[in-house]
C-alpha positions in Angstrom: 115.3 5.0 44.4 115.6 3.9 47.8 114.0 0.4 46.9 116.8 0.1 44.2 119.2 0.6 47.2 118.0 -1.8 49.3 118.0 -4.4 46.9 121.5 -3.4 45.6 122.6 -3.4 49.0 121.4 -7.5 49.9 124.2 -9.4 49.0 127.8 -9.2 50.3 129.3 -7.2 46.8 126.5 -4.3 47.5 127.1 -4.2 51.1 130.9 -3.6 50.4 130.4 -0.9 47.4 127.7 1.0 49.6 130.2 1.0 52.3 132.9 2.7 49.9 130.5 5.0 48.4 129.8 6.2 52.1 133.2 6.5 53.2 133.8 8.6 50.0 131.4 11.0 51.0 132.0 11.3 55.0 135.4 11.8 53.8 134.5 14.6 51.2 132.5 16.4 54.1 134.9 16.3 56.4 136.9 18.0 53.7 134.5 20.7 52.4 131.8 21.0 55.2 133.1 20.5 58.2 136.3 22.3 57.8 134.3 25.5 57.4 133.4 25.0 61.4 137.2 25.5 62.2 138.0 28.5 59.6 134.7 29.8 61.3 137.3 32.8 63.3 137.9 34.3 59.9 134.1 35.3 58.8 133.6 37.7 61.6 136.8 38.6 62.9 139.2 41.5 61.8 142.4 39.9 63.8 143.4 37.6 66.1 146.2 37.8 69.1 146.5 34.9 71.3 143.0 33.4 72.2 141.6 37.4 71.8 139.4 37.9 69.0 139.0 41.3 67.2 135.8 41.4 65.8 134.6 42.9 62.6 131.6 44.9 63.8 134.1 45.8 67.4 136.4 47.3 64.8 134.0 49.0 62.3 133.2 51.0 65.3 136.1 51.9 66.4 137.1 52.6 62.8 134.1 55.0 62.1 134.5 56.5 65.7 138.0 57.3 64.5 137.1 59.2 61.4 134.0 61.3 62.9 136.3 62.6 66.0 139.3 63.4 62.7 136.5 65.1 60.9 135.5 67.1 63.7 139.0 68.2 64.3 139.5 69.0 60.7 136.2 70.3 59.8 135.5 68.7 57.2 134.1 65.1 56.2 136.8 61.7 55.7 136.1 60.1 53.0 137.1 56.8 52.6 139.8 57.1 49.9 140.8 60.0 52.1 141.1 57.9 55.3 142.8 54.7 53.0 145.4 57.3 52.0 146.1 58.5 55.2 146.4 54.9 56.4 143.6 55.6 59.4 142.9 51.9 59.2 146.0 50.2 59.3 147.3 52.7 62.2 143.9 51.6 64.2 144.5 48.0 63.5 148.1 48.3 64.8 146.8 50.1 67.6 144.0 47.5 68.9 146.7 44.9 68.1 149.2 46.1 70.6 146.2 46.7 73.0 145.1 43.2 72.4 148.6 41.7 73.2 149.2 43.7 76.5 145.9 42.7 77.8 146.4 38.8 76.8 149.8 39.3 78.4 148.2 40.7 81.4 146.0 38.1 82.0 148.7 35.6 81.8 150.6 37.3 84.4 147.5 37.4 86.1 148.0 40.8 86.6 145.4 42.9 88.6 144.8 46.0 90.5 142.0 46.4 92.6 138.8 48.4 92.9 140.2 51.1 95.3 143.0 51.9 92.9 140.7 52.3 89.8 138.7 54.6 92.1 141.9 56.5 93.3 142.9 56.8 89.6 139.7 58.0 87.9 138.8 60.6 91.3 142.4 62.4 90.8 141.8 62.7 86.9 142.7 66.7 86.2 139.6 65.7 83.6 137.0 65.1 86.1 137.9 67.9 87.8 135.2 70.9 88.9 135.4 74.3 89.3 136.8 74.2 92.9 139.4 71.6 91.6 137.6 69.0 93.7 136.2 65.3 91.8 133.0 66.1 90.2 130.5 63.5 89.7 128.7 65.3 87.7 131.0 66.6 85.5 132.5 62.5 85.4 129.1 61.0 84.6 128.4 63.4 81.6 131.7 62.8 80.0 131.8 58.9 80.4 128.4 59.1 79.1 128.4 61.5 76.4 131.8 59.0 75.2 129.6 56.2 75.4 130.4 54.5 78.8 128.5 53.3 81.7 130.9 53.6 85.1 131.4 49.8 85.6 132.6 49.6 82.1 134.7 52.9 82.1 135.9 51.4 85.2 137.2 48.3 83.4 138.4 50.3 80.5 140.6 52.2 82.8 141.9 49.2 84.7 143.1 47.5 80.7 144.4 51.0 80.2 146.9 50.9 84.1 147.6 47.5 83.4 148.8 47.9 79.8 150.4 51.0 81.6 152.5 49.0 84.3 153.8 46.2 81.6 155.3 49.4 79.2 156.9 51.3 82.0 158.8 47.3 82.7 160.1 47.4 79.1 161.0 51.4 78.6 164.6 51.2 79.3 166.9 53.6 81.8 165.3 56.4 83.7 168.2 58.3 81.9 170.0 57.8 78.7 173.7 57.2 78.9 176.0 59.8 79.4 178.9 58.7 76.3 175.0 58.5 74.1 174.2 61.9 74.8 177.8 63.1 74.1 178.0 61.7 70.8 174.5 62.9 70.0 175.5 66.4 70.3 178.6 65.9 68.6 176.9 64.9 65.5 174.2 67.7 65.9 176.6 70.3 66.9 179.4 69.2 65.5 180.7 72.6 63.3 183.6 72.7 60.3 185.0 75.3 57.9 185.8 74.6 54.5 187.2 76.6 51.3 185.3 75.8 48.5 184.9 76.4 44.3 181.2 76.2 42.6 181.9 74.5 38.8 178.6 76.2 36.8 177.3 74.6 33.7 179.5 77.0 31.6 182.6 75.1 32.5 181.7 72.3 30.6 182.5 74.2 27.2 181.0 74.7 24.2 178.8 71.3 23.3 178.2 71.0 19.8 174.8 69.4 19.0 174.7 65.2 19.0 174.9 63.7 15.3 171.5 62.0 14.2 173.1 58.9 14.8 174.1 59.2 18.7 170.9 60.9 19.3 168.8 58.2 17.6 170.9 55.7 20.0 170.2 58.0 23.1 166.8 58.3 22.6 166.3 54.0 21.9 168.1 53.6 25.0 165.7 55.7 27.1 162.7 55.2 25.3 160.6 54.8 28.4 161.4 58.1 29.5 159.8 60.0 26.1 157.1 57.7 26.7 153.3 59.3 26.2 151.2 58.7 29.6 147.4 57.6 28.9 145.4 60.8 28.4 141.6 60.7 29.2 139.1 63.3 28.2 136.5 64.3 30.9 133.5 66.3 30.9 133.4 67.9 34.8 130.5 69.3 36.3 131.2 71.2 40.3 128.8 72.5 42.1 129.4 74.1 45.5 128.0 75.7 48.2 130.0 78.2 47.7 129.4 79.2 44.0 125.5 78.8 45.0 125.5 81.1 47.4 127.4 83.9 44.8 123.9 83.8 43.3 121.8 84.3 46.4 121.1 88.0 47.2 120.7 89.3 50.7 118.8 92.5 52.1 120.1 94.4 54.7 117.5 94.2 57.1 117.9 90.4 57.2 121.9 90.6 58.0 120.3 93.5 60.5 118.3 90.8 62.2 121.5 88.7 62.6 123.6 92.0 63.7 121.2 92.6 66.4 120.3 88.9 67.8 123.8 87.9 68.3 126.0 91.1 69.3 128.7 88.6 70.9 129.8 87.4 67.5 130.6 90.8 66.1 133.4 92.0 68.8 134.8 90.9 71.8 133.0 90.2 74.4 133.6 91.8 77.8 136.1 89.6 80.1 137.1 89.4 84.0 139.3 88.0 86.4 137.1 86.4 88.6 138.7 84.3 92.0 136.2 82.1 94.2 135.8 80.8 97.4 133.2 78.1 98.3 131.7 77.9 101.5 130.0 74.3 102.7 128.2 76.5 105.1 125.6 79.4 104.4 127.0 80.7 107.8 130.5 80.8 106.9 129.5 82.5 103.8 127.9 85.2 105.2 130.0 85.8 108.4 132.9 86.0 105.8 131.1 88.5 103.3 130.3 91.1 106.4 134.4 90.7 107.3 134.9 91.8 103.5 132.1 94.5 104.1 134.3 95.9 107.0 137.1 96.4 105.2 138.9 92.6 105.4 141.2 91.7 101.9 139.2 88.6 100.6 142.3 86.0 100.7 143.0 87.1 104.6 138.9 86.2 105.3 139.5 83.3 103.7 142.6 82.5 105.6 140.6 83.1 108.8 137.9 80.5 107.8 140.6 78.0 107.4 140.5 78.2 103.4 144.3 77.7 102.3 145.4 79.3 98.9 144.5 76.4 96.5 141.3 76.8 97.9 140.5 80.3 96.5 139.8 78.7 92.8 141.0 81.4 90.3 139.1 80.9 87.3 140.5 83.4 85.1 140.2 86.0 82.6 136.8 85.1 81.1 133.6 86.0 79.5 130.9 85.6 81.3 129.6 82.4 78.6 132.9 80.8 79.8 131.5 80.7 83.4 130.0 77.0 84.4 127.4 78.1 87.0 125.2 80.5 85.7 124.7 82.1 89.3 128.6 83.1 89.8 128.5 84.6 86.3 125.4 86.6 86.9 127.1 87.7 90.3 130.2 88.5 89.2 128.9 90.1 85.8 127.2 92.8 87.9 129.9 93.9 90.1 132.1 96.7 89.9 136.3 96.0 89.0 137.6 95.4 92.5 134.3 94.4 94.0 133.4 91.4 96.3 129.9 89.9 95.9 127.3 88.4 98.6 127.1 85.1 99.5 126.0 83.2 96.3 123.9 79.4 96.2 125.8 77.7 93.5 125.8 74.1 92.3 128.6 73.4 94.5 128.3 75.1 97.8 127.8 78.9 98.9 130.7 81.0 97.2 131.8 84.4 97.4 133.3 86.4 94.2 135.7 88.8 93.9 136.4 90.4 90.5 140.1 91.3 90.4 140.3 93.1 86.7 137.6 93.9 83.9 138.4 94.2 80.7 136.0 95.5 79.0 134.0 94.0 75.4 133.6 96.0 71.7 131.5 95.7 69.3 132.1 96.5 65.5 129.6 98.1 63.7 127.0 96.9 61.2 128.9 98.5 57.8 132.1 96.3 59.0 130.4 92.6 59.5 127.6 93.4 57.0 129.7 91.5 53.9 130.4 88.9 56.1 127.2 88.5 57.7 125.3 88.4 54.4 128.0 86.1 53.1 126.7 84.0 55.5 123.2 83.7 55.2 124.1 83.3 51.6 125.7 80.0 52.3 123.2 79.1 54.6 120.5 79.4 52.2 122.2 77.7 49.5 122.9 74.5 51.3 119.3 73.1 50.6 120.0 74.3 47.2 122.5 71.9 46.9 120.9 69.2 48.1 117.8 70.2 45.6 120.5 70.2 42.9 122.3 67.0 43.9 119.0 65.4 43.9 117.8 66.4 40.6 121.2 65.8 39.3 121.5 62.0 40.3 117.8 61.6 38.9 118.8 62.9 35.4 121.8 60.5 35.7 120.0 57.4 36.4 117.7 58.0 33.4 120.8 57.6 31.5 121.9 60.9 30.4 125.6 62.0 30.4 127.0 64.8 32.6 127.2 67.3 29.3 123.3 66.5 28.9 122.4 66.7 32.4 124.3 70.4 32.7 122.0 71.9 29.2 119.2 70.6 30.8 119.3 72.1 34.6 121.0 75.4 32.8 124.3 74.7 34.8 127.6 74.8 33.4 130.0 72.0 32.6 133.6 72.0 31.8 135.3 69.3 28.6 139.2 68.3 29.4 140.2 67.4 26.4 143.0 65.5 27.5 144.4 64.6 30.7 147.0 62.5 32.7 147.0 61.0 36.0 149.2 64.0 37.5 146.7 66.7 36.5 148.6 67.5 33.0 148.1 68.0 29.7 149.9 67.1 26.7 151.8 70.0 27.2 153.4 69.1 30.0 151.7 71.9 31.9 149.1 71.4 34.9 145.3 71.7 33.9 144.3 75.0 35.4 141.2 75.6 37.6 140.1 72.0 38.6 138.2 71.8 41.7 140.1 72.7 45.0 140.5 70.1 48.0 139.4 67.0 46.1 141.4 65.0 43.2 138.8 64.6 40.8 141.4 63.3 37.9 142.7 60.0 40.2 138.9 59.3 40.4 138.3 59.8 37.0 141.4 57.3 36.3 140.0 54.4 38.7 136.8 54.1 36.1 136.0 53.9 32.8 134.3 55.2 29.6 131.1 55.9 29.9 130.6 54.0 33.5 128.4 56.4 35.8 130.5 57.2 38.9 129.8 58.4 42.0 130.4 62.4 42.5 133.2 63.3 44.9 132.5 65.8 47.8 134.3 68.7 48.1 135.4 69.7 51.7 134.0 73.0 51.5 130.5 72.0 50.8 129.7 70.7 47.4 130.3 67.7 44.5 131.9 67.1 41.3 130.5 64.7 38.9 132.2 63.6 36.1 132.0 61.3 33.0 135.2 59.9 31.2 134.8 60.4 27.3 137.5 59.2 25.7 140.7 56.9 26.4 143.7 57.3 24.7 146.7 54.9 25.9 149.9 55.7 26.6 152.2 54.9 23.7 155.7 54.7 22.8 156.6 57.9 21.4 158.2 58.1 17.9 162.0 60.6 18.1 160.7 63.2 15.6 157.8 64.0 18.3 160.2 64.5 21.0 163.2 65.4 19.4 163.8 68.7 21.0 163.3 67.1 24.8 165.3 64.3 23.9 168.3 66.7 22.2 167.8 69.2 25.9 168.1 65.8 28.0 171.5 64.5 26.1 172.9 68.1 26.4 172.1 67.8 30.5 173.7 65.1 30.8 176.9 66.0 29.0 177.5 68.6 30.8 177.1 67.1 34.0 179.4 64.2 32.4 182.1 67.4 31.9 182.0 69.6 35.1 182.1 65.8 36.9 185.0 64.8 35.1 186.2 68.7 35.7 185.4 68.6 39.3 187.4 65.1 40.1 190.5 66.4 38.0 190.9 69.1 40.5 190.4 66.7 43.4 193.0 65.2 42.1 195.7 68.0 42.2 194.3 68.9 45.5 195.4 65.3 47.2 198.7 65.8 45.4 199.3 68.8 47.7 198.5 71.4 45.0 197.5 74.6 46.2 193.7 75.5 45.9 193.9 78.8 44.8 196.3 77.8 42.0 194.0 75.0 41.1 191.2 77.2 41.0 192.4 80.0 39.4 193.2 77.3 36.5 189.6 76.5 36.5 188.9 80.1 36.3 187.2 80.3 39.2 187.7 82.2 42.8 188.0 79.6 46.1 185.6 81.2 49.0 185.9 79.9 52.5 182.9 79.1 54.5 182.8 78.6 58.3 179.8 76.9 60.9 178.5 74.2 58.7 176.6 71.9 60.4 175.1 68.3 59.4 172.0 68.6 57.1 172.2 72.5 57.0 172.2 74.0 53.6 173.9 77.2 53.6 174.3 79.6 50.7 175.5 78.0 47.3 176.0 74.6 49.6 173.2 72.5 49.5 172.2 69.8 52.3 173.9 67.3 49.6 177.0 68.8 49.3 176.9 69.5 53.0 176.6 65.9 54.2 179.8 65.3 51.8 181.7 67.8 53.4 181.2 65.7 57.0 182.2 62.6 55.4 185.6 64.3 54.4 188.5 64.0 57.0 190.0 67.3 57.8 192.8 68.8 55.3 190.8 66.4 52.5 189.1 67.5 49.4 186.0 66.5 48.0 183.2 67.3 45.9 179.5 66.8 45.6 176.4 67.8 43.5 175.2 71.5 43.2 171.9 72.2 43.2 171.5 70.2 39.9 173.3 67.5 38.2 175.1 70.2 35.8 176.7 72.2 39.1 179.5 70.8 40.5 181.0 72.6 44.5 184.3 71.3 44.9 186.1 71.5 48.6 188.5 71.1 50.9 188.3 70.5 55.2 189.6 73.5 56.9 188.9 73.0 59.9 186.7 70.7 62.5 184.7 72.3 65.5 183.9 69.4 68.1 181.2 70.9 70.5 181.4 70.1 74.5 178.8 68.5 76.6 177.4 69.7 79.6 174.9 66.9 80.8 174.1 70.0 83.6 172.9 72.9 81.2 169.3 73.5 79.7 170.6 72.0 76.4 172.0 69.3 77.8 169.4 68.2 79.7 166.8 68.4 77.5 168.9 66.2 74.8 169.5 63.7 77.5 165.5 63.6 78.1 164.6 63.7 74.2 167.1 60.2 74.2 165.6 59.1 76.8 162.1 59.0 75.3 163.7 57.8 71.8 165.0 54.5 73.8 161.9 54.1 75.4 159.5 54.2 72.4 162.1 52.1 70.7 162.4 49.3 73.2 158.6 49.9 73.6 158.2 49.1 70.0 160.6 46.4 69.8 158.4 44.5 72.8 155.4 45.2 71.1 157.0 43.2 68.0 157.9 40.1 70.0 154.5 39.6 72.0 152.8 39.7 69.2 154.8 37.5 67.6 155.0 35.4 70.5 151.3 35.2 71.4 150.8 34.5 67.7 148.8 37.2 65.7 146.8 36.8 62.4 145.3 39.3 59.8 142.1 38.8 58.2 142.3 40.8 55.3 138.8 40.4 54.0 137.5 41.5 56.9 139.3 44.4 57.5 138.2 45.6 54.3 134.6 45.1 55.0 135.0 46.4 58.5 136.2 49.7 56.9 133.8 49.5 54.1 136.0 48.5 51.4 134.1 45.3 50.6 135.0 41.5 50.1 137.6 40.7 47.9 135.9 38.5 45.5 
């Protein structure tokens, strides 16, 4: 080959067509290979802000950090359609977005602050804080570490954090919000009327006479989509929980006994005291003060003569002894007598004297009142490597290709057949399938498969998993009118009489803006006018719902109007009796705190609003793709 190409390449012509062919293909790399070098930002990062680069594995951290701290709080496990649904990711994103832009902007300010200040900042954290309300190191290097942090980049952190800090306090508007704001705020909230008012029931539409075939055949065509059947799927479901394990799992006495005896804190309260402190640098001090308290001195005068002010006698509470930090003061002070000062005590922060001020004293239940409890306990204790044993021998059966139904017979459990359900957890009926598992939707899962596909179980929160097979499919379908008939003859008959009481209710709006009088009007209608006073703006009150309420403030005063009862076939008509204007006192309790609640409303707006622009500004991008594998979703394609 490469002899054929130097010969074609001797002359002039080959020269010339080599050249070509060359260019073609320096051309078509520069196209489809070289161009990947400059799209190169997308395959590893989540988003972009200015020249700062979020990065996929940065933000998978961040997302999974995210979701264990949630689950903590929650007790119980996220899932990952649970965290989609909630919108965890896109609310991180956002957040390490703004982040991003305030620390680009920063930099371009060349914004700093400087060593001393960081130290200042993290030393007068309440968090860091020990028992004597003094900067703990110790205390400060376990948190940062048990967060993840070493100091010089906690440091750092914290100096992103006050800078981001000094650009948003630039950009939150007025230290107060106006005055004429405020005013008009509490007229709105506060703002109070009084109207006389008629409820129109169903039953003043008249008697309505059943449609004719032929205007019920033309209803139901023209609302055909609303008799529509939804796709139905029959499921075979199979739950097994912790919970319904450990009903099987008997318990003796004598083992809740052992638990009733080894941990007597759990089954009461446990005994509590006020305990104050005061922390001597000197063993000296410590013991010339205690032999003061011995001769009769009141512990806060001592410490007054020793030059201890009062924020130095730390009060630590009303606490149980477990509460207590330094294991010597508890032991000290859990042996003393109500009222009693202790001896000079080597703690981890100095020599400190005790006094406990009040005892209030533990109790303990006895064994026949925590015994269910306690067994019910060791019960579910016992069954969780039960479930696991059953998950286990569950999934094996599965991959050898049996069916849920099969796998149940075989391991003696119990499965349970849905012969037909739709995505809202109904059947054809129209009424919700009873009994399905509890904390988890098993019947949206079941509708993101298909027949006969083996799909993962779903966890319930309370310890456990439902598997479950889809057997059949039937689609949704245009229903015919003889199936539906009845629903379709109830729905025209709504509807006319909401057609009647509306064209009822606006007849006697009528005569009311010609001046008639409401009473007479009413009593015409055949029913009674009621007055109503104290109304206020999205308050529902009696026969009035929030609806109708909202129609009454967009009413002048001496108007009627009417709105929608509490269904399309109830009609409230009204008239404006009188309009309450509150006053504003920009010096009371009320008033101030409304002032400070707009306040904070401004703030977070223009906040927000900045936020918008600098992203804008600094230019941000969105890598899709990534952000779903960063959160586990997966490429696209």
């Amino acid at each position: 080959m490469l002899d054929g190409i130097r010969k074609a390449t001797a002359n002039w012509l080959g020269k010339l067509v080599m050249a070509v062919v060359v260019g073609f293909l320096i051309i078509s790399f520069g196209i489809w290979g070289i161009g990947d070098i400059f799209r190169i930002y997308g395959r590893t990062t989540v988003a972009k802000v200015g020249s700062t680069e979020i990065g996929v594995e940065q933000f998978s951290h961040m997302y999974n950090e995210r979701l264990r701290v949630l689950g903590q709080q929650l007790k119980r496990p996220i899932t990952p359609d649970m965290a989609r649904a909630l919108g965890i990711d896109r609310r991180l994103l956002a957040e390490v977005i703004s982040e991003a832009a305030l620390d680009e902007r920063a930099r371009q300010l060349r914004l700093n602050l400087s060593d001393d200040e960081i130290a200042r900042q993290i030393t007068n954290d309440p968090n860091f804080r020990g028992p004597t309300g003094q900067f703990d190191r110790f205390l400060f290097e376990a948190k940062i570490r048990n967060a993840g942090y070493s100091e010089p980049r906690f440091a750092a952190e914290q100096r992103k954090v006050l800078l981001r800090r000094e650009i948003a306090m630039t950009v939150s508007g007025p230290d107060t919000a106006p005055t004429t704001f405020a005013d008009a705020m509490n007229r709105f909230q506060n703002e109070e009327r009084a109207i006389e008012y008629v409820v129109l029931e169903p039953s003043a539409a008249g008697d309505i006479p059943a449609p004719d075939p032929e205007v019920l055949a033309k209803y139901f065509e023209e609302r055909k989509a609303r008799f529509r059947a939804p796709e139905y799927r029959k499921m075979v479901l199979l739950p097994i929980s912790v919970d319904e394990l450990a009903r099987g799992i008997e318990v003796s006495d004598d083992d809740a006994r052992r638990v009733y005896d080894d941990h007597p804190e759990r089954f009461g309260s446990a005994e509590r005291r006020e305990i104050k402190q005061i922390v001597f640098q000197k063993a000296d001090d410590a013991r010339a003060a205690a032999d003061r308290i011995a001769a009769g001195g009141a512990f806060a005068a001592v410490a007054a003569e020793f030059g201890k002010k009062d924020q130095d006698i730390v009060d630590l509470g009303l606490v149980t002894k477990a509460a207590v930090f330094d294991r010597a003061i508890a032991d000290a002070a859990f042996a003393l007598p109500e009222g009693g000062t202790s001896a000079p005590i080597a703690g981890r922060f100095g020599t400190s004297l005790v006094l406990v001020a009040k005892i209030e004293p533990g109790h303990s239940k006895s064994f026949e009142e925590v015994a269910p409890q306690i067994k019910k306990e060791i019960a579910l204790e016992r069954a969780k490597p039960k479930l696991l044993d059953t998950h286990d021998k569950i999934e094996d059966e599965r991959a050898s290709g049996m069916r849920i139904e099969e796998v149940a017979r075989k391991l003696g459990l119990t499965s349970r057949t849905i012969e037909a359900v739709d995505r809202s957890g109904r059947g054809p009926d129209g009424k919700p399938i009873a009994d399905l598992p509890a904390g988890t939707d098993v019947i949206s899962a079941g509708f993101s498969t298909d027949v006969n596909v083996e799909a993962d179980p779903v966890q319930l929160p309370s310890g456990g998993f439902v598997w479950y097979d889809v057997v059949a499919i039937t689609p949704a379908r245009e229903r015919t009118l003889d199936e539906v008939k009845d629903k379709v003859e109830a729905q025209w008959h709504d509807e006319e009489v909401a057609r009647r009481v509306s064209a009822k209710a606006a007849e006697m709006v009528d005569k009311l803006k010609s001046e008639a009088s409401f009473p007479d009007v009413a009593a015409a209608a055949g029913v009674a006018v009621q007055p109503l006073w104290s109304l206020k703006r999205g308050h529902a009150s009696g026969a009035i719902p929030a609806q109708a309420v909202d129609a009454v403030f967009r009413t002048a005063k001496g108007a009627p109007g009417s709105a929608e009862g509490n269904d399309p076939t109830q009609r409230i008509v009204f008239r404006v009796t009188d309009i309450k204007e509150p006053t504003f006192d920009p010096a009371s309790a009320e008033g101030k705190q409304l002032v400070e609640t707009l306040r904070r409303t401004l703030s977070d707006d223009l906040y927000g609003q900045y936020l918008a622009w600098l992203q804008a500004d600094l230019g941000t991008r969105v890598n899709e793709d990534q952000l779903r594998r960063a959160v586990g979703g997966g490429d696209s394609n």
